[in-house]
C-alpha positions in Angstrom: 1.0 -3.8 5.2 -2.4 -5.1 4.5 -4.7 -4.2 1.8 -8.3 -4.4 0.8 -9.6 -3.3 -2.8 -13.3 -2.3 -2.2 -14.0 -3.5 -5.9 -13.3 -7.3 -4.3 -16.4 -7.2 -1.9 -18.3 -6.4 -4.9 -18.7 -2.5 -5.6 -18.4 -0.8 -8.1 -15.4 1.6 -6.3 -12.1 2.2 -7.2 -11.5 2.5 -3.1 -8.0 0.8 -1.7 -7.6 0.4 2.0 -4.2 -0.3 3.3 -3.5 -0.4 7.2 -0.6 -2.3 9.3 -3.0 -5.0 10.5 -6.5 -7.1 9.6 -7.7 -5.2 12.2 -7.5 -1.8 11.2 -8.3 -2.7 7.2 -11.4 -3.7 8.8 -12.2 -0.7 10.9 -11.5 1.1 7.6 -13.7 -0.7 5.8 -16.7 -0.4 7.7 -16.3 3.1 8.0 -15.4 3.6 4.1 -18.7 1.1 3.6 -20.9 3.2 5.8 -19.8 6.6 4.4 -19.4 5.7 0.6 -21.9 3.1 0.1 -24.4 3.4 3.1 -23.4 -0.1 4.2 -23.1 -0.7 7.7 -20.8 -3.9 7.2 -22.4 -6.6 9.9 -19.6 -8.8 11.7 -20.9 -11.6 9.2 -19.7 -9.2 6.6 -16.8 -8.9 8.6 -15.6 -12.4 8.3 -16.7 -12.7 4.9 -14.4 -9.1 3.6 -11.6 -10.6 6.4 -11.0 -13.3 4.0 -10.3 -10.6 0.9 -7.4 -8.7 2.6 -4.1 -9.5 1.1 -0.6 -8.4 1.7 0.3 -4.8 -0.1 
């Protein structure tokens, strides 16, 4: 399981996504950025928030 605190790219949000892969944590995020935030998360952002997922 992979996980992503949204507080480690730098919000102020107490959002946790978990998914099976770096793949899907990423979908999540973008979508969680885009509808919590209004970020839409660029694939620079991508490969910056890739580096911040961790194992759960």
């Amino acid at each position: 399981m992979k996980v992503l605190h949204c507080k480690d790219v730098g919000f102020d949000c107490p959002g946790v996504i978990q998914a099976e892969s770096e793949t899907e944590v990423l979908e999540l995020a973008a979508q969680h950025a885009q509808e919590a935030h209004q970020v839409t998360v660029t694939p620079d952002m991508a490969a910056q928030i890739k580096h911040l997922i961790r194992e759960a």
